[in-house]
MARBA-3410 file (N, C-alpha, C, O; in Angstrom, 1 decimal):
114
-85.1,87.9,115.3,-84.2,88.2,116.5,-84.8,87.6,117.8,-83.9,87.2,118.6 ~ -86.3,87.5,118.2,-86.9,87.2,119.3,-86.3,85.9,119.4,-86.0,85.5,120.5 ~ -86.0,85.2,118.1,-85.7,83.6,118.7,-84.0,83.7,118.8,-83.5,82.7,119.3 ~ -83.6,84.2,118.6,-81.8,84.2,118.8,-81.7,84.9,120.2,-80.6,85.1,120.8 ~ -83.0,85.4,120.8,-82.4,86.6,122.1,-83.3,85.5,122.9,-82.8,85.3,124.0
-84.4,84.8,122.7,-84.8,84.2,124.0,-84.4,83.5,124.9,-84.7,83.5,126.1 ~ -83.4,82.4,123.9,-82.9,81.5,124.2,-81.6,81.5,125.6,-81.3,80.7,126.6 ~ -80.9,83.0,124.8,-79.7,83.6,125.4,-80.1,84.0,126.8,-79.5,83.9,127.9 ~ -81.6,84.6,126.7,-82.1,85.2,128.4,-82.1,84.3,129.2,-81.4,84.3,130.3 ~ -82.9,83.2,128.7,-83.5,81.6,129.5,-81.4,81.6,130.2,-81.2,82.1,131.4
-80.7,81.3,129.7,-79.3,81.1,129.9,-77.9,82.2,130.7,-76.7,82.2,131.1 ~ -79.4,83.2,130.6,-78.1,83.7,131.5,-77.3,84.9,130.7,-76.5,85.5,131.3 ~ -77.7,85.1,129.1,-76.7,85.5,128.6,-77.2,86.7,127.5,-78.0,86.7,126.6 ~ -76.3,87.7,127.8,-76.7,89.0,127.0,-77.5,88.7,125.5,-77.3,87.9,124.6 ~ -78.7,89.8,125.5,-79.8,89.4,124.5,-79.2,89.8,123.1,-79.4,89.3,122.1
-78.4,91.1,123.4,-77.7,91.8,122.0,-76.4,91.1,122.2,-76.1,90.7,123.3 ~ -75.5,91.0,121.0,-74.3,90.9,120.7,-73.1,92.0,121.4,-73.3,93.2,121.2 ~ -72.1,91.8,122.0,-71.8,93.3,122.6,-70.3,93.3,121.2,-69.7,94.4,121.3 ~ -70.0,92.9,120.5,-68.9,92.3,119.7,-67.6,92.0,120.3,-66.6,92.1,119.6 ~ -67.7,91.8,121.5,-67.0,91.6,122.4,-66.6,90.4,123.3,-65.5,90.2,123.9
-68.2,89.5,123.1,-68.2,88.4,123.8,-67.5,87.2,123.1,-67.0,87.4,122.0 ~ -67.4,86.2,123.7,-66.6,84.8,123.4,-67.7,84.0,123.1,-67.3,83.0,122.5 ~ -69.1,83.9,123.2,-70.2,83.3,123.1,-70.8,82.8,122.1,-70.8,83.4,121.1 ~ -71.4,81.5,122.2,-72.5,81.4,120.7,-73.4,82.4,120.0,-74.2,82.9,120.9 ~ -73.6,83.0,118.8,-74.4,83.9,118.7,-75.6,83.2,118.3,-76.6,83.8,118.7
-75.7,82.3,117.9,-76.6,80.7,117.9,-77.2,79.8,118.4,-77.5,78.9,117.7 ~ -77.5,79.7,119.7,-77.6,78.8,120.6,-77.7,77.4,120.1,-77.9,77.3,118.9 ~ -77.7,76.3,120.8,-78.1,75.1,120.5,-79.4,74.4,120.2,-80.0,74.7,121.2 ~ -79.9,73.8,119.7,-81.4,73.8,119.5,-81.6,72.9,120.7,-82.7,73.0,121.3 ~ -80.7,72.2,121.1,-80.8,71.4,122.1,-81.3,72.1,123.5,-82.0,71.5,124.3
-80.8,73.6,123.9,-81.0,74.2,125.1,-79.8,74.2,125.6,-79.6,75.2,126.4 ~ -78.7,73.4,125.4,-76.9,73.5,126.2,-76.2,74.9,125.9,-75.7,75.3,124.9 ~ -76.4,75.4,127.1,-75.9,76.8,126.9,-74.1,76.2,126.7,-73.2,77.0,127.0 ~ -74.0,75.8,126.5,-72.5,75.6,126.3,-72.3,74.9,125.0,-71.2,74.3,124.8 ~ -73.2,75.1,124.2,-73.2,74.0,122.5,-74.0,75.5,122.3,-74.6,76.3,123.1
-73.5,75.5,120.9,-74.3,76.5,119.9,-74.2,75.9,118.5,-73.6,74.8,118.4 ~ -74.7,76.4,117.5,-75.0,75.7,116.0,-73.7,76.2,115.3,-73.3,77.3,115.3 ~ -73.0,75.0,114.4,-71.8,75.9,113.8,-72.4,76.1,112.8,-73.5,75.8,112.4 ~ -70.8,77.4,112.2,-71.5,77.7,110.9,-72.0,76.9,109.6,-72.6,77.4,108.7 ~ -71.4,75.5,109.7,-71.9,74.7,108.7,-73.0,73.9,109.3,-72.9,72.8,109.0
-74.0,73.9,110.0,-74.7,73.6,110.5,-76.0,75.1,110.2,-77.2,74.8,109.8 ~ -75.7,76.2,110.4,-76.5,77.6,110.4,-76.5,77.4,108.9,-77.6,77.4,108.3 ~ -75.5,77.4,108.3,-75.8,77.0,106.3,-76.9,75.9,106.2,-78.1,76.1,105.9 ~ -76.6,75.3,106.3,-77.8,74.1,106.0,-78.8,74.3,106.5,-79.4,74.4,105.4 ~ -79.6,74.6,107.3,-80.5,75.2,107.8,-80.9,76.4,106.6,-81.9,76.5,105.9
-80.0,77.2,106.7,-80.5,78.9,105.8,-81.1,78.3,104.4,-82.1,78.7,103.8 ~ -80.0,77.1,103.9,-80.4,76.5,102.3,-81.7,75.6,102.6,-82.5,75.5,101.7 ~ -81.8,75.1,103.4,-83.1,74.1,103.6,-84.2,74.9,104.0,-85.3,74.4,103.9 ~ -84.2,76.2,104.4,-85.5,77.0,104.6,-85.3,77.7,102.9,-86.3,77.5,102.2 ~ -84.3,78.6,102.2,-84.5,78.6,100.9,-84.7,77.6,100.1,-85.4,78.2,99.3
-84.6,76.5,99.8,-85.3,75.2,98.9,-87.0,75.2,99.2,-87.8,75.4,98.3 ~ -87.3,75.1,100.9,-88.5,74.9,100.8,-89.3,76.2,100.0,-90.1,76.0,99.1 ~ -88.9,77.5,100.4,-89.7,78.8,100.2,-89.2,78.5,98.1,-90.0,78.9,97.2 ~ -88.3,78.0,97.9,-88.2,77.9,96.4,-89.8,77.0,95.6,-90.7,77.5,95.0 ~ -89.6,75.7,96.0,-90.6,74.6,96.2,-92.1,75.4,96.1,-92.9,75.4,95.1
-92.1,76.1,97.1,-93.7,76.7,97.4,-94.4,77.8,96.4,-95.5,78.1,96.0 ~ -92.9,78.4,96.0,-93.1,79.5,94.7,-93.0,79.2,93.6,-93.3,80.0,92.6 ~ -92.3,77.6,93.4,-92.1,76.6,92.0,-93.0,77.1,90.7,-92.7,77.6,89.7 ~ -94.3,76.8,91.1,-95.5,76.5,90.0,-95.4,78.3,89.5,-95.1,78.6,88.4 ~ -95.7,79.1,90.5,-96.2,80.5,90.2,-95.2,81.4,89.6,-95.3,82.1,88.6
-94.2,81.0,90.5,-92.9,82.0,90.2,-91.6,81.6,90.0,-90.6,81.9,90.7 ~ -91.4,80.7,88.4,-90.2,79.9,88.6,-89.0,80.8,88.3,-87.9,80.3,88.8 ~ -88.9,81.7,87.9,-87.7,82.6,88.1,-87.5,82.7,89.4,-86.8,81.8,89.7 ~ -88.0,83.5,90.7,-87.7,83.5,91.8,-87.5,82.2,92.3,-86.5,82.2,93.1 ~ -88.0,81.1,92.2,-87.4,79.7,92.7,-86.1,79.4,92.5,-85.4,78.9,93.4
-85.8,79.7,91.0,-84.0,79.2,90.5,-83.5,80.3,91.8,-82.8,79.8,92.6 ~ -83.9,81.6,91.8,-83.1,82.6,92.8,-82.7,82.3,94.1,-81.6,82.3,94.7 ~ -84.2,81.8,94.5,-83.5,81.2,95.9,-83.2,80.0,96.1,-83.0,79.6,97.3 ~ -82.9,78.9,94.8,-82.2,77.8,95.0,-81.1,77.9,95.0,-80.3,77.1,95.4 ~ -80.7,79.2,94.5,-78.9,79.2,94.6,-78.5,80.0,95.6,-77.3,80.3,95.8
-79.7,80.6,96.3,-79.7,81.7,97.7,-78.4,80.9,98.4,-77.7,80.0,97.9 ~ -78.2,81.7,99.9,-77.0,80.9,100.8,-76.9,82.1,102.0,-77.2,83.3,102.1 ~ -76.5,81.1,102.6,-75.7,82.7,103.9,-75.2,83.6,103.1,-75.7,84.7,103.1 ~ -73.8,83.1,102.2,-72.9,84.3,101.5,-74.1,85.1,101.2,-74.3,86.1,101.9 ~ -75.0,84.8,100.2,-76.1,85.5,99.6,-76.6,86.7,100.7,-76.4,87.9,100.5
-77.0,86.1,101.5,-77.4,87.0,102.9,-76.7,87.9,103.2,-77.0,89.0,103.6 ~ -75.3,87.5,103.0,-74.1,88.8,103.7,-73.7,89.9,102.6,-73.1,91.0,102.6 ~ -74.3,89.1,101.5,-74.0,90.7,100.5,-75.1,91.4,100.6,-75.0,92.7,100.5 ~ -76.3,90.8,100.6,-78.1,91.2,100.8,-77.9,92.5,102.2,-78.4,93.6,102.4 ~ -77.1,91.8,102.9,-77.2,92.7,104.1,-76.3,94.0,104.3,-76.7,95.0,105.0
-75.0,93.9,103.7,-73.6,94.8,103.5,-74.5,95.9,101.9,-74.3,97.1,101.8 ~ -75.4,95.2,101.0,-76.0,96.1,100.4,-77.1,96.8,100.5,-77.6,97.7,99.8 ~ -77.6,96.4,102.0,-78.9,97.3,102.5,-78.1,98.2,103.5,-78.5,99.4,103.6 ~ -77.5,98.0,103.9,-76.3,98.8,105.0,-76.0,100.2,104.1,-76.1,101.3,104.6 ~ -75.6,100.0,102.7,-74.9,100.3,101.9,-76.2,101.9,101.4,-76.0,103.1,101.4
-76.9,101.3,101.2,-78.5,101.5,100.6,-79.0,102.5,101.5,-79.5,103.5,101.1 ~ -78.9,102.2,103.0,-79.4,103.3,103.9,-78.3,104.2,104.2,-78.4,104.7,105.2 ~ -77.4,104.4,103.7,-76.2,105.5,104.3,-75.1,105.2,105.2,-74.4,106.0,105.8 ~ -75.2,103.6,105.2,-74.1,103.4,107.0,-72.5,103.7,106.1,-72.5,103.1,105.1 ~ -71.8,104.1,106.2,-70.6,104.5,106.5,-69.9,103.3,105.9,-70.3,102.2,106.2
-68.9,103.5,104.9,-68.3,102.2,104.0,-67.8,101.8,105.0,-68.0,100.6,105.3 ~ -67.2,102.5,105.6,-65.6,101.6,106.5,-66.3,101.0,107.9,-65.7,100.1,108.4 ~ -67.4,101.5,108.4,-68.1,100.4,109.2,-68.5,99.2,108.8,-68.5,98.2,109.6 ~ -69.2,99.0,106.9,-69.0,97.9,106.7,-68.3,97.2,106.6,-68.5,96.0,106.8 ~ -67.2,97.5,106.1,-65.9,97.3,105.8,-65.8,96.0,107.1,-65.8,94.8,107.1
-65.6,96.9,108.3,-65.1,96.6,109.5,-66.3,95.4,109.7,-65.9,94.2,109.7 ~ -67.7,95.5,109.9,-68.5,94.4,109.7,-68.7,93.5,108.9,-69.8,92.9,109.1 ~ -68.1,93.2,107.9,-67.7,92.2,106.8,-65.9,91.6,107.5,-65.3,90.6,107.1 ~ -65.7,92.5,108.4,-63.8,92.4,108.3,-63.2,91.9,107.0,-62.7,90.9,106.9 ~ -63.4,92.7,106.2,-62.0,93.1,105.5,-61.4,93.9,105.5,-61.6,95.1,105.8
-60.4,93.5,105.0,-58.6,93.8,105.3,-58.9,95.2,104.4,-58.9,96.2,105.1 ~ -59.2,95.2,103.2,-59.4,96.5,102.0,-60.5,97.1,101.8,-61.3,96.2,101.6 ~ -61.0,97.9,101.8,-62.0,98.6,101.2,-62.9,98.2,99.9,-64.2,98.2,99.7 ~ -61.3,98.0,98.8,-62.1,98.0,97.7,-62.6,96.5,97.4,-63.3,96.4,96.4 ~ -62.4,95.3,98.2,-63.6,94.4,98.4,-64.8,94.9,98.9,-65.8,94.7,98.2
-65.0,95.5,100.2,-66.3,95.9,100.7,-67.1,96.7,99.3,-68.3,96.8,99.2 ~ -66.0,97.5,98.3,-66.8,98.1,97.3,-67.6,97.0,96.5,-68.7,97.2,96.1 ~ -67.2,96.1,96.4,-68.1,95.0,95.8,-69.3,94.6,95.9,-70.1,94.2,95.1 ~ -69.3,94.8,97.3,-70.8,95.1,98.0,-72.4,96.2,97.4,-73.7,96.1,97.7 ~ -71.4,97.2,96.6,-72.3,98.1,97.0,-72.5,98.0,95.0,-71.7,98.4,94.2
-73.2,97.6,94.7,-74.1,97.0,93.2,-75.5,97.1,92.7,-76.0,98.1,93.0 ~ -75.9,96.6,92.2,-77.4,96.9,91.7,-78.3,96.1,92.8,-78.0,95.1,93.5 ~ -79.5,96.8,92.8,-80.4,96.5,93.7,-80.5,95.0,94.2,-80.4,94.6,95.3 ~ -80.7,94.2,93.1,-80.9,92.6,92.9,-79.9,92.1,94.2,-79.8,90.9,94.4
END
C-alpha cells in the first residue's frame, strides 16, 4: 500500500481510494500524474513477479511453482473476495466489491481454503 499511496501524495491526490474518484488507482511508473498503469499492463507485472517467485521456489518446492505459474490478478481477486469471505465481511458487500449483478456468482467465491 505505502507504494500505491506515495506516489498519489507526491501528486496531489487522496492516499485511500474514496470509490468515488475518476483517478488512477495505479499511478504511472513514469511520475505523470495524468498516466496511470492499465489493467493489462498491472497483469503483466502481477504474472512476471509470480513467474519470478515460481523460478526461486522451482528446485525446493515444485508443486507451489506450477501454482504460481498459473497465479494471475483473477487469482488475486478470488484470494481476496475468499479472505473477505473468511473474516466475516458481509456477502452482499462483496458482492458489491466484486460488482456483480447476482449473488450466486459472488457464492463462488466462498470455497476451500486453497
Amino acid at each position: 500500500m505505502p507504494a500505491i499511496r506515495e506516489p498519489k501524495i507526491f501528486h496531489g491526490l487522496p492516499s485511500v481510494p474514496s470509490g468515488n474518484e475518476q483517478g488512477p488507482v495505479v499511478m504511472s511508473i513514469g511520475g505523470d500524474a495524468t498516466r496511470y498503469l492499465t489493467p493489462a499492463a498491472v497483469y503483466l507485472i502481477v504474472k512476471e513477479v509470480f513467474r519470478r517467485a515460481a523460478d526461486e521456489i522451482e528446485s525446493t518446492n515444485p508443486v507451489g511453482a506450477a501454482t504460481l505459474h498459473r497465479a494471475s490478478t483473477h487469482w488475486l481477486r478470488h484470494s481476496a473476495a475468499s479472505h473477505q469471505a473468511d473474516a466475516g465481511t458481509d456477502l452482499r458487500f462483496i458482492q458489491k466489491n466484486l460488482r456483480h449483478a447476482s449473488i450466486e456468482t459472488t457464492g463462488i467465491y466462498l470455497h476451500a481454503e486453497e
